[in-house]
N, C-alpha and C positions, 0 to 999 in steps of 0.2 A: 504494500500500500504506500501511495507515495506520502510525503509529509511537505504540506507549504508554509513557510515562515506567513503568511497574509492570512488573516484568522476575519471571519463573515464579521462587521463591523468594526472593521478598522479602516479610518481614513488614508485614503492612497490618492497617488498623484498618475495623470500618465505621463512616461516618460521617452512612447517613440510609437510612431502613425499617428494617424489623421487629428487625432484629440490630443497631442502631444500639449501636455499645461493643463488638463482638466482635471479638477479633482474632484472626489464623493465618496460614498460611504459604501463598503463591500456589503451586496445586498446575499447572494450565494455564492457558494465555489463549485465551478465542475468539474473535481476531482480526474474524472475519467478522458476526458479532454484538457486537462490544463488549462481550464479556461474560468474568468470570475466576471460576474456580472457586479458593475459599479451603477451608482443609482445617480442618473442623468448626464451619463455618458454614451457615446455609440449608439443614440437612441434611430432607430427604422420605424419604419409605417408599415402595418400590418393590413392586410385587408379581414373584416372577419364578417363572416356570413350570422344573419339574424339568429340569437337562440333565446334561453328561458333568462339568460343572464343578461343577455344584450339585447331586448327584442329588435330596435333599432338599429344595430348591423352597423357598417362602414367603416372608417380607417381609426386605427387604434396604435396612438405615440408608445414605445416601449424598451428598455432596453435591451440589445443585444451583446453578449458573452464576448470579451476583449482576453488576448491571447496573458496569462500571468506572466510571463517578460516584460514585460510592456507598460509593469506598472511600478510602483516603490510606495512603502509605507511611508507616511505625513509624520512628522514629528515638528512643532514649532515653528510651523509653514514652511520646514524644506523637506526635501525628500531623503528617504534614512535606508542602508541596509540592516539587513535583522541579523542577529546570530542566536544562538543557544547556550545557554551555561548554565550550570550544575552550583546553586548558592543555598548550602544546608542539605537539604533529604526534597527539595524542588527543582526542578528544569524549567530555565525561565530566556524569554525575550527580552534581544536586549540591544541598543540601537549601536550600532559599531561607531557614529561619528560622534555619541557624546559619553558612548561605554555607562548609558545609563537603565536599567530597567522598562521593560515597556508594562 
């Protein structure tokens, strides 16, 4: 199983393609793709046909899955990489550019 330093609610930046500067909140991760959807980033236009949920039907703003290269965790409005360390009997994140706990 793989393991990604970017954990579902943590502020990220992106930092290469088309949204390169935008930032928001990890809404899910897709594990099996490498891929994490940020909320109001990469957002497409769906087309969606009438149902019990929508009886009204037509194009629906949403975000679409940005590749996790592509992004860096937020620390103090800049962008940070993560590491892991071993502090007591816990395993913890921890920003490599200010060597502070996340």
């Amino acid at each position: 199983m793989k393991k990604f330093k970017i954990k579902s609610g943590d502020t990220v930046k992106v930092i290469a393609g088309d949204h390169k500067g935008s930032e928001g909140k990890v809404l899910r991760i897709l594990k099996d793709k490498d891929r994490v959807v940020v909320e109001g980033v990469n957002m497409i236009s769906k087309h969606t046909k009438p149902s019990a949920e929508n009886p009204q039907g037509g194009i629906v703003k949403q975000e679409a899955p940005l590749h996790i290269s592509n992004i860096a965790l937020v620390e103090n409005g800049e962008a940070v990489r993560v590491g892991y360390r071993v502090e007591g009997d816990k395993k913890v994140r921890f920003s490599k550019k200010s060597d502070k706990a996340i």
